[in-house]
N, C-alpha and C positions, 0 to 999 in steps of 0.2 A: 487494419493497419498492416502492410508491409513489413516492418522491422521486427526480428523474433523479439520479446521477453526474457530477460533471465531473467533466475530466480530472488537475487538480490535486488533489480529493481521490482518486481511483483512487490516483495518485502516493505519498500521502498515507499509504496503505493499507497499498501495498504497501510501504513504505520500512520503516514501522514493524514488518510481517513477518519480513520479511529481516533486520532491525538486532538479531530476540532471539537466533538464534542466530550467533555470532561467525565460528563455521566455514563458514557459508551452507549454503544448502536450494534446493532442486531446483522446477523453475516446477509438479509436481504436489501439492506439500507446499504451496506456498506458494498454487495455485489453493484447494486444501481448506481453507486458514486463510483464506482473504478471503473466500469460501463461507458461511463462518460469518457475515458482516453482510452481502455484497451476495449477488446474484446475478449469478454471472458466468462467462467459460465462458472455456476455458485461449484460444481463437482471440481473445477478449479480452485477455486477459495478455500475453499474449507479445510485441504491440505494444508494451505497457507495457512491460516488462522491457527492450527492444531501446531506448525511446528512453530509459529509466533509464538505461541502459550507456551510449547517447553522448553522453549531459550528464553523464557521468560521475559518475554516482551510485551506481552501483554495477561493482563488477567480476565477474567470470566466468572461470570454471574447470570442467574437465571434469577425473572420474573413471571411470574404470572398475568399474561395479557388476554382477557375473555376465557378464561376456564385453560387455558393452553399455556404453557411455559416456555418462554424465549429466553435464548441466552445472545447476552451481551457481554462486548468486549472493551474494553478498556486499556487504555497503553500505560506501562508502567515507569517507572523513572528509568531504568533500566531501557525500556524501549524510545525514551526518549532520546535519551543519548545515541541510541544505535538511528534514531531519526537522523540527527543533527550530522552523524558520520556521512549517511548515505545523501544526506542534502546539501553538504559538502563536496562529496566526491561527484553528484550529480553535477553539480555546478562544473568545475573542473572538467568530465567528460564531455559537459554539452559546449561550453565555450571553444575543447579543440577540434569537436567534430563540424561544428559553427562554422569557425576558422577556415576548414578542409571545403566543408560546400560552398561557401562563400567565397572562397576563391577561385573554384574552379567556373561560377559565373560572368565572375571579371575577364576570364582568358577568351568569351566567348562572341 
């Protein structure tokens, strides 16, 4: 993708991953879903995920899958809300940027 990343949409990204399923998913499952629109690589994420978890946006838990311990992430109420902001202010960003390429097609 041409367009940089900030760090509040990555946030943005990742919160809405985490928040489909209820029981939380594991930082490979959730690199593969955000794979699908950015380009990104887990030495990426995992910064994410860690400062997710101390603004408390999400929690964390480990299981045991085949002798080896995964941790899973889960969105908290707290990160729900800060969803609901960023999917808000998404909307709004994207309808004026919208607006801006869309019109400069009409001139053309």
């Amino acid at each position: 993708m041409v367009f940089n990343t900030g760090a509040a949409l990555l946030d943005a990204i990742v919160l809405s991953v985490v928040s489909r399923d209820q029981n939380g998913t594991y930082g490979y499952r959730i690199t593969q879903e955000v794979r699908e629109v950015l380009d990104i690589s887990e030495s990426t994420l995992y910064p994410v995920l860690r400062r997710l978890l101390k603004d408390g946006c999400l929690e964390s838990y480990d299981l045991a899958i085949d002798g080896r311990n995964r941790r899973y992430y889960r969105i908290t109420e707290s990160g729900r809300l800060q969803l609901n902001l960023y999917r808000g202010e998404w909307n709004t960003y994207a309808q004026k940027i919208s607006r801006i390429l869309e019109e400069d097609t009409k001139h053309e």
